[in-house]
N, CA and C of each residue as an Amber inpcrd file, in Angstrom:
protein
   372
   0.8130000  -1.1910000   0.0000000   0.0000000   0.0000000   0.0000000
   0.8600000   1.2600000   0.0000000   1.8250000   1.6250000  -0.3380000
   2.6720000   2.4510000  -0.4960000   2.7200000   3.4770000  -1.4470000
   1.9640000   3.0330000  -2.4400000   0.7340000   3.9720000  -3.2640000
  -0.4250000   4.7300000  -2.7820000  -0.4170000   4.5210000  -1.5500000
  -2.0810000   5.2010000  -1.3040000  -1.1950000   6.2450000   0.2710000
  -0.2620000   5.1670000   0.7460000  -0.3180000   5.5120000   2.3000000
   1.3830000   5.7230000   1.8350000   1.7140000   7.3480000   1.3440000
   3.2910000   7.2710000   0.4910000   4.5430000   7.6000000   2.4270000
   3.8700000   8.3560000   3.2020000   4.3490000   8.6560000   4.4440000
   4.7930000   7.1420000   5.5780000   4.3000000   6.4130000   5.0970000
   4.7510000   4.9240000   5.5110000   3.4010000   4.7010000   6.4500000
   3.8530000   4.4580000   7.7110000   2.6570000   3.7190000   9.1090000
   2.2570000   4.9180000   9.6360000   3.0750000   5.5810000   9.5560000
   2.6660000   7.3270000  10.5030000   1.0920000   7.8270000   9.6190000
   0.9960000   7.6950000   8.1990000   0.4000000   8.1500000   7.4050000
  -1.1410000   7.0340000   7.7000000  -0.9600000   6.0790000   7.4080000
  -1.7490000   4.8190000   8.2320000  -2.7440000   4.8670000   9.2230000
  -1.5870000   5.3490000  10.2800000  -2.1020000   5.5410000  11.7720000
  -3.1540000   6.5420000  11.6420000  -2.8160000   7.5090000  11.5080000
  -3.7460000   9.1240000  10.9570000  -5.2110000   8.8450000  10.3920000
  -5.0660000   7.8440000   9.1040000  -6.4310000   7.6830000   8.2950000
  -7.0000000   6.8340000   9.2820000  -6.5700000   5.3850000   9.9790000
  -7.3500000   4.6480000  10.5830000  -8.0600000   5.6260000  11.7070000
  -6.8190000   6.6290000  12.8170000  -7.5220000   7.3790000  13.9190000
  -8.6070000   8.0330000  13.0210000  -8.7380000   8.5100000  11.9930000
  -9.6340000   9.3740000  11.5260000 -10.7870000   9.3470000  11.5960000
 -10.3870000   7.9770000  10.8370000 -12.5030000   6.7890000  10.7070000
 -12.8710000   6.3510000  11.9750000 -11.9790000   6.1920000  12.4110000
 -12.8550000   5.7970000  14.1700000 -13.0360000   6.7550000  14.8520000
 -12.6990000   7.9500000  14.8010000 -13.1160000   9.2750000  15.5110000
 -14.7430000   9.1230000  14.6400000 -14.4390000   9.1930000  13.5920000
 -15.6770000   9.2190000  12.6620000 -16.7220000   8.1440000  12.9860000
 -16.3100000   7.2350000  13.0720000 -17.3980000   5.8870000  13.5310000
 -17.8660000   5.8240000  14.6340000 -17.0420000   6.5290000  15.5650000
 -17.4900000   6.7610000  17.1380000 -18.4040000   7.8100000  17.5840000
 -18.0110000   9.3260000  16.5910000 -19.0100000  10.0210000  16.5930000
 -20.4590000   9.8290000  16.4300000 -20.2930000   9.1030000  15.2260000
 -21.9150000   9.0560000  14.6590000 -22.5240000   8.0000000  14.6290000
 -21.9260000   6.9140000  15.3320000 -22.0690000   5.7300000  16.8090000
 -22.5690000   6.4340000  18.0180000 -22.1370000   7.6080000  18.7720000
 -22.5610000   7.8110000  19.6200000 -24.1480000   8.8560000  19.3210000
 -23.8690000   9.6920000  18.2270000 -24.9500000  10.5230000  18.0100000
 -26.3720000   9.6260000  17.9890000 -26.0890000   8.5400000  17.2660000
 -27.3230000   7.3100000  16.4370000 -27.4380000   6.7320000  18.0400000
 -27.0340000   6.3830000  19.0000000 -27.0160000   5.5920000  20.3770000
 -28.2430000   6.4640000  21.2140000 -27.5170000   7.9740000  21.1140000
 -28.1830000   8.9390000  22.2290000 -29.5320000   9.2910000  21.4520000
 -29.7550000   9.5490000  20.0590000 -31.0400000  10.3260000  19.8180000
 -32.5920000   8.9220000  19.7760000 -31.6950000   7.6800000  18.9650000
 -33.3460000   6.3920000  19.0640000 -32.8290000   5.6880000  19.9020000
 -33.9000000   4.6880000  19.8160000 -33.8500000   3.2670000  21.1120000
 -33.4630000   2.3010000  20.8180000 -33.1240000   1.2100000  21.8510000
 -32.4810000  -0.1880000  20.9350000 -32.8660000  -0.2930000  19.9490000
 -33.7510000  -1.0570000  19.6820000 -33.9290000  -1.6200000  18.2440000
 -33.6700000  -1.0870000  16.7340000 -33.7440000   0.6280000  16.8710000
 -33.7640000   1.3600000  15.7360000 -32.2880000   1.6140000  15.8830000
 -31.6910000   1.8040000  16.6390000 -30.2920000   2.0810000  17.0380000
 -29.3380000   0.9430000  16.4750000 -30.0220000   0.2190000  16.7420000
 -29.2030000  -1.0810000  16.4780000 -29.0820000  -1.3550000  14.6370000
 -30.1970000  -1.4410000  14.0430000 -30.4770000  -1.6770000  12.4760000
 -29.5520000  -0.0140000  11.8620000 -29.7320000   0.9250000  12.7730000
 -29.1870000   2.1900000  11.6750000 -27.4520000   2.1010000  11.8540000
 -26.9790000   1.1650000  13.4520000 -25.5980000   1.4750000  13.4510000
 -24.8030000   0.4330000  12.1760000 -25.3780000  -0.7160000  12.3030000
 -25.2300000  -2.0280000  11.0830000 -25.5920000  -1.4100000   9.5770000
 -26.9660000  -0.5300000   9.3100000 -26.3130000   0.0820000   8.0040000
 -25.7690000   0.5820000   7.7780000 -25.4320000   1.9990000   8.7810000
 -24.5320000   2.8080000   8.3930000 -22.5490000   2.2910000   8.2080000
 -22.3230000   1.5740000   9.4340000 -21.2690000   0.7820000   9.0670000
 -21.0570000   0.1610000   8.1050000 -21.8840000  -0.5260000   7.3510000
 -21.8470000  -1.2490000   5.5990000 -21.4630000  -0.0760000   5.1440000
 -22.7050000   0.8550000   5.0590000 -22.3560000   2.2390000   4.0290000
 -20.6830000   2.7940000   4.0230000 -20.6530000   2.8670000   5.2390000
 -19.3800000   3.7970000   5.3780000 -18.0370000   3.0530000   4.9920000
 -18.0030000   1.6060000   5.4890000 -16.9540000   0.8960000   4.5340000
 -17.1940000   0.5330000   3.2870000 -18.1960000   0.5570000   2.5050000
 -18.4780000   0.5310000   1.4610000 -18.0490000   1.8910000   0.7910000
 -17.9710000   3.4210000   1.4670000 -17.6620000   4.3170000   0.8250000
 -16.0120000   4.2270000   0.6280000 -15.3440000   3.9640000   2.1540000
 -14.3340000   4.1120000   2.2540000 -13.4490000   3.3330000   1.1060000
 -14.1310000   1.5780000   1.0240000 -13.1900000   0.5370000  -0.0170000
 -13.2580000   1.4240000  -1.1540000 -14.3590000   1.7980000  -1.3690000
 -14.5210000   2.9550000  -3.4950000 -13.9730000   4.1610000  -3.2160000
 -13.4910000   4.6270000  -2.3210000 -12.7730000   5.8590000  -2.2980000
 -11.0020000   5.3350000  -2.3280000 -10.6260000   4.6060000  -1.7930000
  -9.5340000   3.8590000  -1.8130000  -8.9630000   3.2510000  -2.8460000
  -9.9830000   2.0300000  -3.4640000  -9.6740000   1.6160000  -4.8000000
  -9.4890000   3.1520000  -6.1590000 -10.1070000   3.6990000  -5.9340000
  -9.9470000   4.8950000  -6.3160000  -8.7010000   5.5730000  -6.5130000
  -8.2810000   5.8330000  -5.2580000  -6.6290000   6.2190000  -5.1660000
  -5.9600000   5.0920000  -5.8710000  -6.2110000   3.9710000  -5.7930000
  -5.2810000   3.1230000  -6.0580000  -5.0150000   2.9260000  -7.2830000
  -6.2830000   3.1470000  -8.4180000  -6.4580000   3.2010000  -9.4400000
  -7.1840000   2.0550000 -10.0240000  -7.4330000   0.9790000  -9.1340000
  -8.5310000  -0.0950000  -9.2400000  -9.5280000  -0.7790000  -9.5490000
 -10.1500000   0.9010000  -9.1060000 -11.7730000   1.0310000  -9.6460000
 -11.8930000   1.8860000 -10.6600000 -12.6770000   1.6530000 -11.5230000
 -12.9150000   2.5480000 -12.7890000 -14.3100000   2.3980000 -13.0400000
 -14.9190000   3.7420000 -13.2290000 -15.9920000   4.2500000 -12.9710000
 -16.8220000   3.9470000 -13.7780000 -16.0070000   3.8600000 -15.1930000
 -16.7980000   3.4800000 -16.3790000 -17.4460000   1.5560000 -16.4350000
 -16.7260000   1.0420000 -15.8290000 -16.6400000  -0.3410000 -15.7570000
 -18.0660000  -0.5420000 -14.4370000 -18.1310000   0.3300000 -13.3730000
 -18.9950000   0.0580000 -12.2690000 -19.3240000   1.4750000 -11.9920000
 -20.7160000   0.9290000 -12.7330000 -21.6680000   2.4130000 -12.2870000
 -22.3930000   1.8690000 -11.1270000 -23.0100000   2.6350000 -10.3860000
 -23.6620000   2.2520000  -9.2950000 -23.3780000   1.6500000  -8.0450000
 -24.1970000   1.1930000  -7.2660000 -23.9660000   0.1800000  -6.2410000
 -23.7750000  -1.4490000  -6.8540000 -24.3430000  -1.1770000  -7.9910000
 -24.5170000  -3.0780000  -8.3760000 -23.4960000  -3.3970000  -9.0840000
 -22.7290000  -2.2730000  -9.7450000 -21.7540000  -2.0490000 -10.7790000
 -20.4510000  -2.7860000  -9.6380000 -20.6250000  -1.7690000  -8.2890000
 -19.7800000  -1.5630000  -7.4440000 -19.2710000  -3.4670000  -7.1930000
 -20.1220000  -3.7320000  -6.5130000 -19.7050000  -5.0710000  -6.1870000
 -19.9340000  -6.1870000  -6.8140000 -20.5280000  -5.9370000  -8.5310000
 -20.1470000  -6.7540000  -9.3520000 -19.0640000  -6.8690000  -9.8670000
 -17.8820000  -5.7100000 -10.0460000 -16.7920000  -5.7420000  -9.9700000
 -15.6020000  -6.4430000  -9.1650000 -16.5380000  -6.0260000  -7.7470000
 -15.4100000  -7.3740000  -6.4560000 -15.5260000  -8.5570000  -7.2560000
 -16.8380000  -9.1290000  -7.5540000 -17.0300000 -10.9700000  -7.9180000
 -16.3830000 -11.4060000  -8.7750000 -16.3670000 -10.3690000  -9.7120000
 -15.6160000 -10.2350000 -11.1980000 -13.9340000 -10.5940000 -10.5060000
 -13.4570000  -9.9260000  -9.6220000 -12.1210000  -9.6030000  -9.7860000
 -11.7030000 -10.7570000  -8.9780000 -12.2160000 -11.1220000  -8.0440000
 -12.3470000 -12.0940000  -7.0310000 -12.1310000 -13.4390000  -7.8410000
 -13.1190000 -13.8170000  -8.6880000 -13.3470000 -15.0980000  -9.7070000
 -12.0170000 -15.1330000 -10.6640000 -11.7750000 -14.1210000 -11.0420000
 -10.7760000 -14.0210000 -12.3310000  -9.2320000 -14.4050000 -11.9070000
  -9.0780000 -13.7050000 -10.8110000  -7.8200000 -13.3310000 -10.0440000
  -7.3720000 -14.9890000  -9.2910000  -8.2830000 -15.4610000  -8.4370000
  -7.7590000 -16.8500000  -7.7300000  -8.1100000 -18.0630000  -8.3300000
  -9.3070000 -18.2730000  -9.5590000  -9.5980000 -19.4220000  -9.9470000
  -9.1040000 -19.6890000 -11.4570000  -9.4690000 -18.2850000 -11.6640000
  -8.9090000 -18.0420000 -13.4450000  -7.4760000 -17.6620000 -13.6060000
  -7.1620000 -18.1260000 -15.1980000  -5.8080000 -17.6430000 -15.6520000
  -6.2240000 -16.2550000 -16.2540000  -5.5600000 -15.5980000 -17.2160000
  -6.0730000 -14.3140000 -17.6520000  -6.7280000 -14.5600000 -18.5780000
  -6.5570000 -15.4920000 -19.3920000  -7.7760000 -15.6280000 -20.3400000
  -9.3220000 -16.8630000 -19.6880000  -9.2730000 -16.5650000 -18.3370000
 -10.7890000 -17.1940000 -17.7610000 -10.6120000 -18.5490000 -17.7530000
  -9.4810000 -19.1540000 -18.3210000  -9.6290000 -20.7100000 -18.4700000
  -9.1260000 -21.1940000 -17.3490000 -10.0960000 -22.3370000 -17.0000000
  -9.4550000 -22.8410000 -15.3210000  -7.8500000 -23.4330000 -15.3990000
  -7.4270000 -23.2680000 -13.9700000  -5.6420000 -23.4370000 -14.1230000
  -5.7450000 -25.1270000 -13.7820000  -4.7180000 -25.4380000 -14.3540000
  -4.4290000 -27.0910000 -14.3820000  -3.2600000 -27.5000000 -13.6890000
  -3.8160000 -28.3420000 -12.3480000  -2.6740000 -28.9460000 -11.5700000
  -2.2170000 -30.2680000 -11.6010000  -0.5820000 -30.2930000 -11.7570000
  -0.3390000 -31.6550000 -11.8290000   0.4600000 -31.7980000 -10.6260000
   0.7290000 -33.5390000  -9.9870000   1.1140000 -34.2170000  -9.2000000
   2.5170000 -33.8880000  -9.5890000   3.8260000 -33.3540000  -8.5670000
   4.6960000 -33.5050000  -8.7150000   5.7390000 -34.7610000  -8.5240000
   5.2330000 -35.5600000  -8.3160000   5.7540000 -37.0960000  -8.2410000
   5.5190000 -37.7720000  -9.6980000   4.2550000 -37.8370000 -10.4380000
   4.1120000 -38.6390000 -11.6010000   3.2050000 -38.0250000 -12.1910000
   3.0210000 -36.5460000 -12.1930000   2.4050000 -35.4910000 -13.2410000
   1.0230000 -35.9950000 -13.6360000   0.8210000 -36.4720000 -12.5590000
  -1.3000000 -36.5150000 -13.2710000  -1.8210000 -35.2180000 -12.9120000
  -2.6540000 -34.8370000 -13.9410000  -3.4790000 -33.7180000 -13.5780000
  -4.7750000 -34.3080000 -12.5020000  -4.8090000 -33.4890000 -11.8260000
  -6.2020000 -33.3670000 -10.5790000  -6.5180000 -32.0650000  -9.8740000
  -7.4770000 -32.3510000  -9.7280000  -7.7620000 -31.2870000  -8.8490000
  -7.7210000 -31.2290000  -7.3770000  -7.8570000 -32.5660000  -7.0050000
  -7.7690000 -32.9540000  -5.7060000  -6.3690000 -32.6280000  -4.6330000
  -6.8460000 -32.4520000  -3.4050000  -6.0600000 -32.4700000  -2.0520000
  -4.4160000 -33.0630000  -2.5790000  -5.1410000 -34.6020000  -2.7340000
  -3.6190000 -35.5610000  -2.7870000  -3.9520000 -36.1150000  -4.1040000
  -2.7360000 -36.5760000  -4.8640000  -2.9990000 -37.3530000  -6.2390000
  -3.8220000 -38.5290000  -5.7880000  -4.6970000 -38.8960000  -6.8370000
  -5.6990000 -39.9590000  -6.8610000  -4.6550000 -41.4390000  -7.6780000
  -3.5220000 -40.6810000  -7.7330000  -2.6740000 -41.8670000  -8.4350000
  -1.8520000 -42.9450000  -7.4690000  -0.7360000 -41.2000000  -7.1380000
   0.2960000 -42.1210000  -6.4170000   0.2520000 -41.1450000  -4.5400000
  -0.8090000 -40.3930000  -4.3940000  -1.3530000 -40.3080000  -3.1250000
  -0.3250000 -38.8670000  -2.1760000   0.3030000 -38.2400000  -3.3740000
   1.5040000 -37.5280000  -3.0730000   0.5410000 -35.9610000  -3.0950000
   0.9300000 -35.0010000  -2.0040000  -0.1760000 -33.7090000  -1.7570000
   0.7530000 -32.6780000  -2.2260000   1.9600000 -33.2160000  -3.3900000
   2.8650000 -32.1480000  -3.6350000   2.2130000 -31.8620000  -5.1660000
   1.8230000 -30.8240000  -5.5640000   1.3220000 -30.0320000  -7.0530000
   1.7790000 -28.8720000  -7.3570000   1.8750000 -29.0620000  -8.5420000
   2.3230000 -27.1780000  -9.5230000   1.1060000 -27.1020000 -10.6680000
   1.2100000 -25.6170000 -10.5260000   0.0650000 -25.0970000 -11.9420000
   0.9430000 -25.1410000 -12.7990000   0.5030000 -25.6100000 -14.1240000
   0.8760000 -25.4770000 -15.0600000   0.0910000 -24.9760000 -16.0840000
């Protein structure tokens, strides 16, 4: 993160104290003005909301998110699924990655080879 946060941990420290001054404030404002129950449902949305603003303001800096690609809220976190799916299951062209047994190179997908029972594998 050395792109977003260029001052090192000092710079860090600052944004995190920031949002929790911020979360505590308007945690305590939402506590003192309704009663349990309403208190409770507005502190749980507003917390979604507000890390939801914070991750798209961030990816933002980072250069991540692009506006044209995710309009909206639905845009917003159809983009996570998108990037999420592509990034750990997919290669770059979407095609699933293929693992073989490093003992006697069978492809599987499994834990341990279904061959020779060995839990050592490489993508290839």
């Amino acid at each position: 993160m050395n792109g977003f946060f260029p001052n090192g941990n000092r710079a860090l420290f600052l944004y995190q104290l920031k949002w929790l001054a911020a979360f505590m404030t308007v945690g305590f404002g939402i506590v003192y003005l309704f009663t349990f129950p309403v208190d409770l449902v507005m502190l749980i949305a507003l917390f979604l909301l507000i890390n939801i603003y914070r991750r798209r303001t961030m990816l933002k800096k980072l250069g991540v998110f692009e506006d044209s690609r995710a309009k909206g809220i639905r845009g917003f976190f159809k983009s996570f699924f998108q990037s999420s799916t592509s990034s750990s299951m997919y290669g770059n062209n979407n095609t699933p990655l293929k693992y073989y047994c490093m003992s006697c190179g069978n492809e599987h997908k499994e834990t341990a080879c279904p061959k020779c029972g060995s839990k050592m594998k490489k993508v290839g």
